[in-house]
C-alpha positions as CSV (number, residue, x, y, z in Angstrom):
1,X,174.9,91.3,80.5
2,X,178.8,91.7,80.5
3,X,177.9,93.9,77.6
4,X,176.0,96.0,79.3
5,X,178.1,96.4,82.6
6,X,181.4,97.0,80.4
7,X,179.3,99.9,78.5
8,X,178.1,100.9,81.8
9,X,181.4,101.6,83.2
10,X,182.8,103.5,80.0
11,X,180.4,105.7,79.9
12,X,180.2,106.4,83.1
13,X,183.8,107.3,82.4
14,X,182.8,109.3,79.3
15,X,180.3,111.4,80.6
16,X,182.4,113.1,83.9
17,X,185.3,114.0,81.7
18,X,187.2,117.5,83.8
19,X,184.4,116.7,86.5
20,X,185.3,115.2,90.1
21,X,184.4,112.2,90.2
22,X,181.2,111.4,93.0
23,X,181.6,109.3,95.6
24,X,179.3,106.5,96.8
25,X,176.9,107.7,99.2
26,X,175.6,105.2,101.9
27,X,173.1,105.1,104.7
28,X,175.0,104.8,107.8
29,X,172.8,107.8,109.4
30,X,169.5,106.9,107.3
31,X,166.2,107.0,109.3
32,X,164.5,104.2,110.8
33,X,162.5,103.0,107.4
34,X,166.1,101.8,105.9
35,X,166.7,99.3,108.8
36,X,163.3,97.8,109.6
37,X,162.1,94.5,108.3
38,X,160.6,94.1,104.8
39,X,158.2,92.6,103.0
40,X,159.2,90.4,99.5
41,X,156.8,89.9,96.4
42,X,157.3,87.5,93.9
43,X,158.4,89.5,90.7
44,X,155.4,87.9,88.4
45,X,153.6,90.1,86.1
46,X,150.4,88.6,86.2
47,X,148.7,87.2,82.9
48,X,146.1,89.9,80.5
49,X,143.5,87.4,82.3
50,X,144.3,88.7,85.6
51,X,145.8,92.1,84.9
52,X,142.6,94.0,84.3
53,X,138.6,93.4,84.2
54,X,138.7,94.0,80.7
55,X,140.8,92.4,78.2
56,X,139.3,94.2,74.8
57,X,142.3,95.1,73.1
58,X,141.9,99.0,70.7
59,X,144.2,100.5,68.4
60,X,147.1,102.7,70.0
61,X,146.2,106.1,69.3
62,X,149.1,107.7,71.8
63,X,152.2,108.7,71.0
64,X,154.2,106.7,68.4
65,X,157.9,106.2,68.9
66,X,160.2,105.6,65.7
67,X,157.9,106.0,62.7
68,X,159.6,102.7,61.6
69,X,157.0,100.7,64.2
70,X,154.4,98.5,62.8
71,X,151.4,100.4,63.9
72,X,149.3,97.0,64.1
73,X,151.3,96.4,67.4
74,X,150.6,99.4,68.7
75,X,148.4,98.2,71.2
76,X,147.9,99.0,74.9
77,X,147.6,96.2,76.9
78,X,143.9,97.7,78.2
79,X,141.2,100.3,76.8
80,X,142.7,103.0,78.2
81,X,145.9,104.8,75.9
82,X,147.3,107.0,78.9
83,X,147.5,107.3,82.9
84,X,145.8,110.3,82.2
85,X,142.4,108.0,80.9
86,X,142.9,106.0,83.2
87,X,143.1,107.3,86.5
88,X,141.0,110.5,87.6
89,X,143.6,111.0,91.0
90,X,147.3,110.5,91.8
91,X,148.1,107.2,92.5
92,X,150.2,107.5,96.0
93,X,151.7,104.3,96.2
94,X,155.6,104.4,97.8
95,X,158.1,101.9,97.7
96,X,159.1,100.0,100.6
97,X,162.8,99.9,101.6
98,X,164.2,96.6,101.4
99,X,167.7,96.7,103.0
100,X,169.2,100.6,102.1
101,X,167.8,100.8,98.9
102,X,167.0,104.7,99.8
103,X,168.3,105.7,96.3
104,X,166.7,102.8,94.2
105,X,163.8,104.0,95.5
106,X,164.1,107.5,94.9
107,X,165.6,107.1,92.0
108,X,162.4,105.2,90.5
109,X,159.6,107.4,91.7
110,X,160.8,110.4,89.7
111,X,161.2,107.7,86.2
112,X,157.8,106.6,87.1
113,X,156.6,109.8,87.5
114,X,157.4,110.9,83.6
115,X,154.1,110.5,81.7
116,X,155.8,109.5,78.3
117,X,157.7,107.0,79.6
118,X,155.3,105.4,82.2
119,X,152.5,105.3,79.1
120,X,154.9,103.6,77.0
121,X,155.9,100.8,79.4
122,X,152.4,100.1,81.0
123,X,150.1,100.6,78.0
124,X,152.1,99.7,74.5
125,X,152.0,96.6,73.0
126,X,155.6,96.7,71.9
127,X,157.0,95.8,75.5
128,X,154.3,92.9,75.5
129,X,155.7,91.1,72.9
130,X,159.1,92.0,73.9
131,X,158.2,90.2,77.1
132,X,156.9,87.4,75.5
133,X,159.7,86.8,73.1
134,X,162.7,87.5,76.0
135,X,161.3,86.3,79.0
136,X,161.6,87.6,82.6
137,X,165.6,87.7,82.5
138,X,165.3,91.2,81.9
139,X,165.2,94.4,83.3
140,X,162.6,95.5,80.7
141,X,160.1,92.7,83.1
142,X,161.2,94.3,85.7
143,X,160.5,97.9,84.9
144,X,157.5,97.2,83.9
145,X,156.2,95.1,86.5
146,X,157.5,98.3,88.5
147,X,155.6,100.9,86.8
148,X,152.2,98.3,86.7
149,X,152.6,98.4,90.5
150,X,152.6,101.7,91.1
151,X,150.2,102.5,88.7
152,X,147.8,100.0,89.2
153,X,144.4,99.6,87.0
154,X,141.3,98.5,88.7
155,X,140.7,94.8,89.6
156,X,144.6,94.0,89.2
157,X,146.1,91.3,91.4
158,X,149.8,93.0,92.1
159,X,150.8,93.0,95.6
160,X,150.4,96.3,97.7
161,X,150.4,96.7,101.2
162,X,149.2,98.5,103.7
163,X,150.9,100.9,106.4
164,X,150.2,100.5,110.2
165,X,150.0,103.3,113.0
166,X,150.0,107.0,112.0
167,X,150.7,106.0,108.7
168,X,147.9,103.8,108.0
169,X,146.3,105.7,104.8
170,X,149.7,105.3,102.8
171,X,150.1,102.1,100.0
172,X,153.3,100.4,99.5
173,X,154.9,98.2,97.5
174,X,158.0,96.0,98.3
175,X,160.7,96.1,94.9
176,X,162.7,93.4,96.4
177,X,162.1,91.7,92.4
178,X,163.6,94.8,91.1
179,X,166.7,94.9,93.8
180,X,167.3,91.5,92.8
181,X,167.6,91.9,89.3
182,X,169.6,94.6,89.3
183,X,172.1,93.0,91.2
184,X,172.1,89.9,89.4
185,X,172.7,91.9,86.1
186,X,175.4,94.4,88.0
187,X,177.5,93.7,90.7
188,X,177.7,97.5,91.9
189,X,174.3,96.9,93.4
190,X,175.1,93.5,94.7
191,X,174.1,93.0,99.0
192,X,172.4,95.6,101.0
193,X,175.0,98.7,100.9
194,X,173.8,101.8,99.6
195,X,174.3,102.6,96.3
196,X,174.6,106.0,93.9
197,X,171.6,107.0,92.3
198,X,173.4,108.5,89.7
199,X,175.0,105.1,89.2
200,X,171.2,103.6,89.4
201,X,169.6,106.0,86.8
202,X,172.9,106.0,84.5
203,X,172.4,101.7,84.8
204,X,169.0,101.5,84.1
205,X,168.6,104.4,81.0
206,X,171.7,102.4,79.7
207,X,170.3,98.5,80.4
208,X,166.6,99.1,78.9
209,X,167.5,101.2,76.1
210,X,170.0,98.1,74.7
211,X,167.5,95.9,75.4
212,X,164.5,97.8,73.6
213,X,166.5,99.1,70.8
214,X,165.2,97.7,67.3
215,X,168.4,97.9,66.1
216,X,169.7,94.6,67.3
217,X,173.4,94.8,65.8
218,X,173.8,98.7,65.8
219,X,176.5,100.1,63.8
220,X,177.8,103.0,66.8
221,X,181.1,103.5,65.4
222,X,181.7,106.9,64.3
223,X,184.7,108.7,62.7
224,X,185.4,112.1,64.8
225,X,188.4,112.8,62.7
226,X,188.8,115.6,60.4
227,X,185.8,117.4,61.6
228,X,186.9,121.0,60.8
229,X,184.8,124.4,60.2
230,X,184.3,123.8,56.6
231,X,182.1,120.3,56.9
232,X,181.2,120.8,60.1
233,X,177.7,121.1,59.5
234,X,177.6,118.3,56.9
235,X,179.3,116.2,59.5
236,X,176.7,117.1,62.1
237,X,173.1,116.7,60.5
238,X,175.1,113.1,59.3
239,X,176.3,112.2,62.6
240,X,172.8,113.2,63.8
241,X,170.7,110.9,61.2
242,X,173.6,108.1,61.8
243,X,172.6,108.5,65.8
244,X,168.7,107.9,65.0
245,X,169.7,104.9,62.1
246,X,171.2,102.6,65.0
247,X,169.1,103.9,68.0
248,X,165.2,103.7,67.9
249,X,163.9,103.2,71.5
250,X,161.7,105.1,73.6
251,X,164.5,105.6,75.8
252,X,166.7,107.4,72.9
253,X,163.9,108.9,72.2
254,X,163.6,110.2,75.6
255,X,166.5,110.2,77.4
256,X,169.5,111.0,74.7
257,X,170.6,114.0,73.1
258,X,174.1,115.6,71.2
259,X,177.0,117.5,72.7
260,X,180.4,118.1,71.8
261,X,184.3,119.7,72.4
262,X,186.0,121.9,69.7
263,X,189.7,122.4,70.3
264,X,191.6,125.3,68.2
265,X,195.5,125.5,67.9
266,X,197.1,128.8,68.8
267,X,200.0,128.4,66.1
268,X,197.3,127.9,62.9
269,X,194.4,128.7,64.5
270,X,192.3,125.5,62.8
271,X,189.4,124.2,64.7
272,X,188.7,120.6,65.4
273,X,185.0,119.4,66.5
274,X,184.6,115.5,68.5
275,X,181.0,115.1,68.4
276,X,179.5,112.1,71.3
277,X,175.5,112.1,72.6
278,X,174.9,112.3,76.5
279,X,172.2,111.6,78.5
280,X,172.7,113.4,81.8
281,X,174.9,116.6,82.7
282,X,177.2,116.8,85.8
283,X,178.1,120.0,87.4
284,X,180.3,119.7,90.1
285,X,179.3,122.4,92.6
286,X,182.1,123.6,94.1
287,X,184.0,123.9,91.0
288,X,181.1,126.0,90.0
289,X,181.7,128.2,92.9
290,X,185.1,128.8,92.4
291,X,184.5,130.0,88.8
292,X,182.2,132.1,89.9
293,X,183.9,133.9,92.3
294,X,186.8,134.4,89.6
295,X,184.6,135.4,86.7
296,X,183.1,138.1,88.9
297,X,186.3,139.3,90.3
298,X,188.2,139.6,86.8
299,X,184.5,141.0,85.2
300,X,184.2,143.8,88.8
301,X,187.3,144.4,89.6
302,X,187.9,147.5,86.5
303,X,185.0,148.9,87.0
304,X,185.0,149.1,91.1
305,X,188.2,150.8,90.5
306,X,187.1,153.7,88.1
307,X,184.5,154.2,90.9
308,X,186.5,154.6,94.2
309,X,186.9,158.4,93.5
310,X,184.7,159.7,91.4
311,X,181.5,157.6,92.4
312,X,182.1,156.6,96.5
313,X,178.5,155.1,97.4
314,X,178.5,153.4,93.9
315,X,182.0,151.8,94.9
316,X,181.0,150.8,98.4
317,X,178.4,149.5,97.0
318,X,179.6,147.5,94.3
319,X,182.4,146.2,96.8
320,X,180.0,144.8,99.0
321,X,178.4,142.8,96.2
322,X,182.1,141.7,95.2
323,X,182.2,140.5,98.9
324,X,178.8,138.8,98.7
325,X,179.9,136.9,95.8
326,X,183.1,135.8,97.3
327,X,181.4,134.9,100.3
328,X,178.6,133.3,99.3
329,X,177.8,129.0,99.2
330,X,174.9,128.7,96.3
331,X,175.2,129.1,92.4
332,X,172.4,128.3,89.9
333,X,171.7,126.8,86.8
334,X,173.5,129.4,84.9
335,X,176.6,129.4,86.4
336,X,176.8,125.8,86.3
337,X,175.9,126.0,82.4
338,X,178.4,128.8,82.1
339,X,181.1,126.3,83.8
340,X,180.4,123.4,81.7
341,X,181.2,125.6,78.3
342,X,184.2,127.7,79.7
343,X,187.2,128.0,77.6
344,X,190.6,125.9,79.0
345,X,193.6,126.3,77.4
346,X,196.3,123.7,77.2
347,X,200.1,124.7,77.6
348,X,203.7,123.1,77.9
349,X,203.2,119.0,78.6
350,X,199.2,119.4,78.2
351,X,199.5,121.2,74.9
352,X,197.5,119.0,72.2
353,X,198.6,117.6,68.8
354,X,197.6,119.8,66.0
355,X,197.9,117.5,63.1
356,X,197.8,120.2,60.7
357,X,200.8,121.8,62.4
358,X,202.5,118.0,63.7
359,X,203.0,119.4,66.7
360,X,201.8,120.0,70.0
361,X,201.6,123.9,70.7
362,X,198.7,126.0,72.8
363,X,195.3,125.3,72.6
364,X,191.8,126.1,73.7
365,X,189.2,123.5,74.5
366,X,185.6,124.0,75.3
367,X,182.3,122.3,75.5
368,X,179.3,122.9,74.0
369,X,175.7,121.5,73.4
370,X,174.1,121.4,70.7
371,X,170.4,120.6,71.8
372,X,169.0,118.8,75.1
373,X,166.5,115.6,75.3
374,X,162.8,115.6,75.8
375,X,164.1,114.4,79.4
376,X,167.1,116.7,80.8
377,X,168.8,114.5,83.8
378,X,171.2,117.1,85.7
379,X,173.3,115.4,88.5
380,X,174.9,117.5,91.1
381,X,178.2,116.6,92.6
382,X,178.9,118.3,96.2
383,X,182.0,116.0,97.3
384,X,182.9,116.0,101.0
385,X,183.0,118.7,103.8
386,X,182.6,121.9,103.4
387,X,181.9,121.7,99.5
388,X,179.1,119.6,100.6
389,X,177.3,122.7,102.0
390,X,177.0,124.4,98.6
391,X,173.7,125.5,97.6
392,X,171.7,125.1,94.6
393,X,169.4,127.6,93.6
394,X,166.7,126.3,91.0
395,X,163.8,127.3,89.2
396,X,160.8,125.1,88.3
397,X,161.4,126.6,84.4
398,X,164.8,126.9,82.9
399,X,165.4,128.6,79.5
400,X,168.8,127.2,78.1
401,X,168.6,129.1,74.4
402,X,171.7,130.4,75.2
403,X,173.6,126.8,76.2
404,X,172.1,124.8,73.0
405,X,173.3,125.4,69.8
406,X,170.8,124.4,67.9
407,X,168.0,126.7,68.5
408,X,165.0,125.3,66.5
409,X,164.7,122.0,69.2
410,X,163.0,123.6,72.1
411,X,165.0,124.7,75.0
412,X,162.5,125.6,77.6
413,X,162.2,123.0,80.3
414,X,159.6,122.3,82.9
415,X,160.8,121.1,86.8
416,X,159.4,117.5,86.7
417,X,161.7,115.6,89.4
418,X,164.0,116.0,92.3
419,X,165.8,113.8,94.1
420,X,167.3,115.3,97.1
421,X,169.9,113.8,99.5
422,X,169.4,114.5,103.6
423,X,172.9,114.3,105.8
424,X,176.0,115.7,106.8
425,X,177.3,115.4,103.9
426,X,178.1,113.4,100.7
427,X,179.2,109.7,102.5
428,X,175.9,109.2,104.6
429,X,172.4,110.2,104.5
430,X,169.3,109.8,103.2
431,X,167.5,110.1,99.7
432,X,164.0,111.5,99.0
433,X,162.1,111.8,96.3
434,X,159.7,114.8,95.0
435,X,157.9,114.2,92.0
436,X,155.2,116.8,89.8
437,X,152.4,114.4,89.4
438,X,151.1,113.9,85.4
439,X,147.6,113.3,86.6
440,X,146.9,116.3,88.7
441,X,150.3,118.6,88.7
442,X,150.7,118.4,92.4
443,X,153.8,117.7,93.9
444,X,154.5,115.0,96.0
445,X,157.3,114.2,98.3
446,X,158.4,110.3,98.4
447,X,160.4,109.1,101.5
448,X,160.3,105.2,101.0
449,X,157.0,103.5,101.7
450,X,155.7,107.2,103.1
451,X,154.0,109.1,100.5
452,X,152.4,113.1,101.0
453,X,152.0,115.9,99.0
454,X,154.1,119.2,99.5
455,X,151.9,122.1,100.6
456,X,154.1,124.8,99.3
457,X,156.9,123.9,96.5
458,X,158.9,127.0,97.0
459,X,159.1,126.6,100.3
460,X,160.1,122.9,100.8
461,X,161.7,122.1,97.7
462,X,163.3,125.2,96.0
463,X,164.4,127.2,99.4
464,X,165.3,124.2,101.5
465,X,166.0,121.2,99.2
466,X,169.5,119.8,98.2
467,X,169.0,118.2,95.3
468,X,171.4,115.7,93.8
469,X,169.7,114.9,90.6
470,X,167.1,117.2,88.6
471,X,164.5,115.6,86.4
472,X,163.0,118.4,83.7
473,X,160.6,118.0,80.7
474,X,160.7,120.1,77.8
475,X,158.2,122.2,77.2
């Protein structure tokens, strides 16, 4: 797995290019459930014989990923093709913590609450055989003996426990296998000290998609030279259909999708593109703020001034709102969209090499996305301090037409997932989880092995949540 860690790390790299970069956030001030004694279970994913009453096999008649799949293995691994056959309620089983392992668990009750991705690993054939031809050296076995826990069919023989006292009608689960594996494969998550759960999600998207690709010796090299305005579009449907050639998981399928940078030269104004796929988005809040406050006072400021005589309510008005802005600790989606694509320009030392003009002279530099995965991952960093106190405001819907380039894709997105972080700030704390449920739509609110659903969403998770990571599904 040195493969995997190395690729791990440069990515991580890659993808929080001009962001600051998040610290790790521990559990020196967690509640009482990260520091009680824990249960273990073995880690064995027990045999087709003991997994379900019924060992019938039918054909997979779900969704098929990568056309290139032999549709004779498409089998689920009972009769049932979906969670949503399967199981009439929610299944409320949490995740015991087994030594400050607040974000693991977080972190895997909103992936095991996506339907696509839980259907996939519980009830296709193709992670069967993988199984059978790679062993249980693999985080792929442990996923999946994850995802069978928590969504247990009836007469299965995993191990679930029970919860004592007040708490007595929530189920549990111990993923001491899973905390294992993941730090025997990566060091970062070695011992008992809390961990990132950007650092966990970013691990395991990476870890299971290189081990379910079908592409065993992809070809991921990619020329991002000489990408100008005249083949640019050439260059993008091939880099596109070059992307889909050497990836073909359910977690590419999923998880990944295409941004890139153009950069133009003042002196001969010619435009380069660098084209790179992402699988999460990081907005750094307080940057966010700041370029909000300035956008607003550069966009105001004219027109506040044409007012002060002729209009007077109008420009008391307006000023207060100025004031408001500059005042204010929350941003939304928007402005942390509008951040991520805002023009820089590079001058003096940072001026970049226009090979055209073999130089370096003044440039301009911005981001820019050309379409968003089936699952959109948006990590939140709030640093330290006071920057750790601004606020998030979120919708369960998101339109992002005007963010994606590509506007044939589908850019409307559904609130699926929220992990949200409880402290002082960024370096201690707690994580909790609140999932949208496939089976029923409810929300539920996972805080280790305690598991209840939220009465009102707005209310407990839009007004008063602050969420580090968002999970949404497009529509």
């Amino acid at each position: 797995m040195t493969k995997v860690y190395k690729l791990f790390s440069i990515l991580s790299i890659v993808n929080t290019i001009n962001v600051t970069s998040i610290d790790i956030w521990s559990c020196n001030k967690c509640c009482k459930s990260c520091r009680r004694n824990t249960d273990s279970d073995n880690g064995n994913i027990p045999n087709s014989q003991n997994g379900s009453q019924n060992t019938n096999k039918i054909p997979f008649t779900g969704d098929k990923y990568n056309n290139d799949i032999n549709e004779n293995s498409m089998q689920p691994n009972t009769l049932y093709n979906s969670i949503r056959e399967e199981f009439p309620f929610h299944q409320r089983i949490a995740l015991r913590n087994v030594g400050a392992t607040c974000y693991m668990n977080a972190t895997l009750q909103c992936l095991c609450n996506i339907e696509k991705l839980v259907n996939y690993f519980k009830y296709h054939r193709t992670i069967e055989n993988y199984i059978r031809d790679n062993g249980s050296n693999t985080l792929t076995y442990s996923f999946k003996y994850l995802v069978e826990n928590l969504w247990q069919s009836k007469g299965s023989k995993y191990i679930i426990h029970q919860c004592n006292g007040e708490n007595s009608n929530n189920k549990y689960f111990s993923p001491t296998g899973f905390k294992e594996k993941i730090s025997t494969m990566n060091p970062l998550f070695e011992g008992v000290q809390a961990n990132d759960a950007k650092d966990l999600v970013t691990f395991i998207i990476m870890t299971l998609h290189e081990e379910l690709n079908k592409i065993k010796n992809p070809n991921q090299s990619w020329n991002n030279t000489n990408i100008n305005q005249t083949n640019h579009d050439m260059v993008l449907q091939n880099f596109i259909q070059n992307f889909r050639e050497n990836n073909k998981s359910i977690i590419s399928d999923l998880f990944y999708a295409m941004s890139g940078t153009y950069t133009q030269c003042s002196k001969c104004n010619e435009i380069k593109y660098n084209l790179q796929n992402y699988f999460f988005l990081i907005f750094p809040l307080e940057e966010v703020r700041k370029f909000k406050i300035q956008n607003s006072r550069s966009f105001n400021f004219k027109n506040i001034l044409q007012n002060i005589f002729i209009h007077p309510a109008i420009f008391n008005n307006q000023l207060n709102q100025l004031n408001n802005i500059n005042n204010s600790q929350s941003v939304n989606l928007d402005d942390c969209f509008q951040y991520y694509e805002k023009m820089e320009f590079f001058t003096g030392e940072n001026a970049m090499y226009c090979s055209r003009c073999n130089g370096q002279f003044q440039s301009c530099y911005k981001n820019r996305l050309y379409y968003g995965p089936e699952i959109l991952i948006i990590v939140l960093n709030r640093g330290k301090g006071i920057e750790y106190k601004v606020k998030l405001e979120f919708t369960e819907k998101i339109d992002l037409s005007n963010y994606f380039q590509l506007k044939n894709l589908g850019n409307v997105y559904n609130l699926i997932g929220v992990v949200t972080h409880i402290g002082e700030n960024g370096a201690s704390g707690h994580f909790i989880a609140n999932a949208k449920s496939p089976i029923d739509g409810q929300w539920y609110t996972y805080n280790d092995d305690l598991v209840y659903k939220v009465d009102n969403f707005k209310n407990q998770i839009i007004d008063y949540a602050m969420p580090y990571i968002l999970f949404y599904q497009k529509v």
